[in-house]
GUZA-641969 format. One record per residue (C-alpha): x, y, z; residue number from 1. Coordinates in steps of 0.5 Angstrom, whole numbers, m for minus. Layout:
east north up n
X Y Z NUM
...
This chain:
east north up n
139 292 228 1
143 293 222 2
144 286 221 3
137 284 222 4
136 289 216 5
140 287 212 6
138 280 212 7
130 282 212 8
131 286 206 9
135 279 204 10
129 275 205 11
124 280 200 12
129 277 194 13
126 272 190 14
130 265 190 15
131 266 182 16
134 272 184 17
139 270 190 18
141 264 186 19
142 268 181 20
146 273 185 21
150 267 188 22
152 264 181 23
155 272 179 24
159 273 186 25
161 265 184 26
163 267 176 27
166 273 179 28
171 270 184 29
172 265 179 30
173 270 173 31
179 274 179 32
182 267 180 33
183 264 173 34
185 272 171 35
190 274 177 36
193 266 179 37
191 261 173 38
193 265 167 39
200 268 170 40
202 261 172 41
199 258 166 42
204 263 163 43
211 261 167 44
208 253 166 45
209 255 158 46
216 259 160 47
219 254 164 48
217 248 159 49
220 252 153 50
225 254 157 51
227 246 159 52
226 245 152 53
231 249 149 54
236 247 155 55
234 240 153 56
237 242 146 57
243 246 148 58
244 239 152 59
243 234 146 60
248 239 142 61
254 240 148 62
253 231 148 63
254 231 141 64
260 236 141 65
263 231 147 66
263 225 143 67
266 228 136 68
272 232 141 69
277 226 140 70
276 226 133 71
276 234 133 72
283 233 138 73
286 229 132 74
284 234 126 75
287 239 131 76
293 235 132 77
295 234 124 78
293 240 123 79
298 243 128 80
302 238 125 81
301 240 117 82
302 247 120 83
309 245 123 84
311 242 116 85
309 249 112 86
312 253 117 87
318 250 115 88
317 252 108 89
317 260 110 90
322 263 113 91
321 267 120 92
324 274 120 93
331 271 123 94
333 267 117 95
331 272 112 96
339 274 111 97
342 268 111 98
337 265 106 99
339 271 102 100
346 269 103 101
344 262 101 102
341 265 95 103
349 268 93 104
352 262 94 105
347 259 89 106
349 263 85 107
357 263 86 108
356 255 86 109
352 257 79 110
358 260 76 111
354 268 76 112
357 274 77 113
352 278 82 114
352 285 79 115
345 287 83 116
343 284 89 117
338 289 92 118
331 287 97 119
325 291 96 120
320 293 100 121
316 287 103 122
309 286 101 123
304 285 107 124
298 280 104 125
293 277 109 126
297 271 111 127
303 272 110 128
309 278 107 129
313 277 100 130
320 280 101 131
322 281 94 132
329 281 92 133
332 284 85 134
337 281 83 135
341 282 76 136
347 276 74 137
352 276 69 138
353 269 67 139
351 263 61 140
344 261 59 141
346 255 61 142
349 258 69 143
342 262 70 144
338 256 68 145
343 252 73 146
341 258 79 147
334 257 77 148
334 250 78 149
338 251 85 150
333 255 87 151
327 252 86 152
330 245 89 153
331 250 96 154
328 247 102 155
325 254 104 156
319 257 98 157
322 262 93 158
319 263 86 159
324 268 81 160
318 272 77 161
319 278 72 162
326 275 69 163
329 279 63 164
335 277 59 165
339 280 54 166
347 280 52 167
352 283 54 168
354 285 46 169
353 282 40 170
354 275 39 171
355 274 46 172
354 268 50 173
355 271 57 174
347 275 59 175
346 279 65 176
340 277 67 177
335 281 72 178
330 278 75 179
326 279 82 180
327 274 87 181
321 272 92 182
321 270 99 183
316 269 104 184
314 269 112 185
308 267 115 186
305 274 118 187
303 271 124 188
297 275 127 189
């Protein structure tokens, strides 16, 4: 009984007004399906395609990476290789007396007397230490000058820095010559 009811008051409708009222039930499950399923797929659609473009990206650029590495691997391996030569250059830590010892027996080669041979506190700088050395001679000019150049052609780097000379009296050709003697280590980490 009801359902005829229902279907009676219906029928009173105008035609207009029941297509108009279709037409708004069709734009209303229209309007729930593009706001709760199009649009939030629509929304993972754009996610995932930025998603795959910027994997497709990180792609190209490890392909990239790939093809420089032998390159890359050669310039690691000469660099390795300058590194080895320079390491060469620096003492390490273990061989800081007996480069110190050479330093003396250049010296006595020299014809110098040493007076003062005295290491100083270490230096730390970012990639390596100074290891200074006072140094005070007694010798010619002409010894000294022969140190030094003895020194300068030693296969391990030393710089001699803050040299002083004055004769021992008057009219004298022997000096005492002071002097800070340089080395360096590599500081490593």
């Amino acid at each position: 009984m009801e359902g005829e009811a229902i279907f009676q008051k219906i029928e009173t409708i105008k035609m207009p007004a029941r297509i108009g009222i279709f037409a708004g039930i069709i734009v209303l499950f229209l309007a729930a399906f593009i706001w709760f399923v199009y649009i939030p797929k629509s929304n993972a659609v754009e996610t995932t395609t930025s998603s795959i473009d910027d994997l497709d990206q990180q792609l190209n650029r490890a392909k990239l990476q790939r093809a420089k590495l032998p390159e890359k691997q050669k310039e690691r391996a000469e660099l390795d290789l300058q590194l080895q030569e320079a390491l060469k250059l620096l003492p390490n830590e273990k061989e800081i007396s007996s480069l110190l010892s050479k330093v003396t027996e250049l010296g006595n080669e020299s014809q110098l007397d040493f007076r003062v041979f005295t290491p100083k506190s270490e230096q730390k700088k970012e990639l390596y230490i100074e290891i200074p050395v006072a140094i005070t001679v007694s010798g010619t000019y002409h010894n000294v000058a022969i140190f030094f150049e003895k020194v300068g052609k030693m296969e391990r780097i030393m710089n001699i820095k803050n040299v002083s000379m004055k004769p021992v009296s008057d009219r004298s050709t022997t000096l005492t010559t002071t002097c800070d003697a340089i080395t360096y280590t590599f500081r490593g980490n």
